[in-house]
N, CA, C and O atoms as a Tripos MOL2 file, in Angstrom:
@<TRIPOS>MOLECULE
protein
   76    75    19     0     0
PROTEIN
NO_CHARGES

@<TRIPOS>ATOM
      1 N           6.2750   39.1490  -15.7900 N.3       1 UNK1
      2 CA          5.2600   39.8880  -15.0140 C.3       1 UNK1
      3 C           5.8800   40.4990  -13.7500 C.2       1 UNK1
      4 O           5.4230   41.5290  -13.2550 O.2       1 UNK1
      5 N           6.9040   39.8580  -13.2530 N.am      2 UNK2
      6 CA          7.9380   40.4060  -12.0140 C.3       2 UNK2
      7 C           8.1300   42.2020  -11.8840 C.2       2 UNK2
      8 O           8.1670   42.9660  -10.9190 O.2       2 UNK2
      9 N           8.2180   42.3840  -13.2850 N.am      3 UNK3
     10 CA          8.8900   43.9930  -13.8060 C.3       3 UNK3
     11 C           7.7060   44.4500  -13.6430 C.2       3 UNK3
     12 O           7.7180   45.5040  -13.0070 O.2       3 UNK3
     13 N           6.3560   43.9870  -14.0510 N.am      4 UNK4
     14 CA          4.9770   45.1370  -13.9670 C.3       4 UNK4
     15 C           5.2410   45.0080  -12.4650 C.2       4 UNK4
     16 O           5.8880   46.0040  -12.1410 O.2       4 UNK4
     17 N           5.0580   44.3390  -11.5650 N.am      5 UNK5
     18 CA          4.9330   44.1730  -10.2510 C.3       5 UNK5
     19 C           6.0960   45.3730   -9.5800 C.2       5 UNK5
     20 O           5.7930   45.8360   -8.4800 O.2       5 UNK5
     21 N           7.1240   45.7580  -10.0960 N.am      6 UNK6
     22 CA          8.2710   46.3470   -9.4090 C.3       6 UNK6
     23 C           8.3010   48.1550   -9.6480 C.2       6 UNK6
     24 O           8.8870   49.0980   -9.1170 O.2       6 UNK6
     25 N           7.2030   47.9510  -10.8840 N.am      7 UNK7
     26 CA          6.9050   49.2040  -11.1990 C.3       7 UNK7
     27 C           6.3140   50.1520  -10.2970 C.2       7 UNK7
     28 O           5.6330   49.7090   -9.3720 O.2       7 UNK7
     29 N           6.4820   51.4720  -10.4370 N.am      8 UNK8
     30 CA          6.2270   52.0790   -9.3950 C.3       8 UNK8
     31 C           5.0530   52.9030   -9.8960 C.2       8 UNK8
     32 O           5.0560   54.1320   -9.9540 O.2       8 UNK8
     33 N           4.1390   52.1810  -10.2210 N.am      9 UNK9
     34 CA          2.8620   52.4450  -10.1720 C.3       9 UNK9
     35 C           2.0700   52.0230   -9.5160 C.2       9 UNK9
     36 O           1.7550   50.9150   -9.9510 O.2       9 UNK9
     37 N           1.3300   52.3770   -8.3490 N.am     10 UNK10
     38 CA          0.3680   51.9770   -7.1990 C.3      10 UNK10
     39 C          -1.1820   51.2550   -8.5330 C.2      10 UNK10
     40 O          -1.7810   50.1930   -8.3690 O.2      10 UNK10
     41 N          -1.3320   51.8950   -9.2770 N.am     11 UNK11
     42 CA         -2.5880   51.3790   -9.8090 C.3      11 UNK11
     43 C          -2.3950   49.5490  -10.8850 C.2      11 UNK11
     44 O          -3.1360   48.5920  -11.1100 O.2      11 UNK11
     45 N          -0.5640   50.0560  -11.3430 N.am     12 UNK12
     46 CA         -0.3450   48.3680  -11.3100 C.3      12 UNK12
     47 C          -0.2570   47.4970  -10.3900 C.2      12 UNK12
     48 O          -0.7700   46.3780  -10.3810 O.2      12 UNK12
     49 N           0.4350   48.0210   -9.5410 N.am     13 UNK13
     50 CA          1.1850   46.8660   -8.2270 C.3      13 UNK13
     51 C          -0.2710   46.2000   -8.0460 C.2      13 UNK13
     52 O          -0.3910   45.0090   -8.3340 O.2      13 UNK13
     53 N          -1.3480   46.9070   -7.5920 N.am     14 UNK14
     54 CA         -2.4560   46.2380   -7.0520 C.3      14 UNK14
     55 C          -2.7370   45.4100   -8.3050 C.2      14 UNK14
     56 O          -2.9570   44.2360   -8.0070 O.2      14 UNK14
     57 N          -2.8120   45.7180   -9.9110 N.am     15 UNK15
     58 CA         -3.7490   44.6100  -10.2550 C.3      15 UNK15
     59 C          -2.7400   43.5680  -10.5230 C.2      15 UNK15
     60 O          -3.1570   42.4370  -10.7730 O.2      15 UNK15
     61 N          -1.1070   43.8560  -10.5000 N.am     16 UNK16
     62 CA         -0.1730   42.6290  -10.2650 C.3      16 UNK16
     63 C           0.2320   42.0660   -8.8480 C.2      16 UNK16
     64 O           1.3020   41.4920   -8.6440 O.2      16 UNK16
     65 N          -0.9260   42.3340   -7.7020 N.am     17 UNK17
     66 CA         -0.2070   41.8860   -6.9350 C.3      17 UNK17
     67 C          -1.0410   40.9960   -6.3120 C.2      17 UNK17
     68 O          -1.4970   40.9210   -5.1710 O.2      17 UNK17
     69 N          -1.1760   40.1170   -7.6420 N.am     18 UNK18
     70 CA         -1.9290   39.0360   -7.1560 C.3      18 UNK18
     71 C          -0.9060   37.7640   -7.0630 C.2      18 UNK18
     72 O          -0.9540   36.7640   -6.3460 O.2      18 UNK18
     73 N           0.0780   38.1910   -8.0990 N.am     19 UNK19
     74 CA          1.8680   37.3270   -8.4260 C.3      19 UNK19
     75 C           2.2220   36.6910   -6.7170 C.2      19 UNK19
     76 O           3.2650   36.0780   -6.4900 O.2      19 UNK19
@<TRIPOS>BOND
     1     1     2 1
     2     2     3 1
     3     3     4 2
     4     3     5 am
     5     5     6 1
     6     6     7 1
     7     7     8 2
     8     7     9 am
     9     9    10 1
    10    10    11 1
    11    11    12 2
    12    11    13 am
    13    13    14 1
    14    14    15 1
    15    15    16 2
    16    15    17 am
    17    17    18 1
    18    18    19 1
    19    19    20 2
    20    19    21 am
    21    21    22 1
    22    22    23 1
    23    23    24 2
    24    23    25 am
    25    25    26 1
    26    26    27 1
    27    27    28 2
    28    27    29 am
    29    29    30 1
    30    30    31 1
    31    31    32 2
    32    31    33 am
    33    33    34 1
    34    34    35 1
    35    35    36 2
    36    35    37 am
    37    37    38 1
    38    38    39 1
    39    39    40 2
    40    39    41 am
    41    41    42 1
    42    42    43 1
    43    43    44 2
    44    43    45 am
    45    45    46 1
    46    46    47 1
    47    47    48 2
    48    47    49 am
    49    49    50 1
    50    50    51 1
    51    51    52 2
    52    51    53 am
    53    53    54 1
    54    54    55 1
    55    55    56 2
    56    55    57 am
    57    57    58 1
    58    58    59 1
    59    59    60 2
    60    59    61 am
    61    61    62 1
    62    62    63 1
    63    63    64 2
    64    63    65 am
    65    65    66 1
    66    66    67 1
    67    67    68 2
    68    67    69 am
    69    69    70 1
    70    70    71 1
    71    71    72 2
    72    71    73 am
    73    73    74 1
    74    74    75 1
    75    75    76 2
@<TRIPOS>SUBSTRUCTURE
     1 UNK1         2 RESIDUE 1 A UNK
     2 UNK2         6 RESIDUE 1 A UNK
     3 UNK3        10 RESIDUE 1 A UNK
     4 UNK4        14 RESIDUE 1 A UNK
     5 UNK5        18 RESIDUE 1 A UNK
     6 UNK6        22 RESIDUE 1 A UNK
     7 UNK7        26 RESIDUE 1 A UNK
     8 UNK8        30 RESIDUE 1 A UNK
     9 UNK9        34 RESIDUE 1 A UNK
    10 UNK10       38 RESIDUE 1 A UNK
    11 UNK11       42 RESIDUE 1 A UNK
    12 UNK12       46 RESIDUE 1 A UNK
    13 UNK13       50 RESIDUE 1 A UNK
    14 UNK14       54 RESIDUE 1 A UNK
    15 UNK15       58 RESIDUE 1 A UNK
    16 UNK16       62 RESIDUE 1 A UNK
    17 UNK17       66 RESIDUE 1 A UNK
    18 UNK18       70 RESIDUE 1 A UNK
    19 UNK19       74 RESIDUE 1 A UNK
C-alpha cells in the first residue's frame, strides 16, 4: 500500500493517507 501512497495522485494520497 506504501506505492499507492507515493503515487502522485492527489485523489489517492488522500484516500491512502490514512497509512
Amino acid at each position: 500500500m506504501e506505492l499507492n501512497y507515493k503515487v502522485p495522485s492527489f485523489s489517492a494520497n488522500k484516500k491512502y493517507k490514512r497509512i
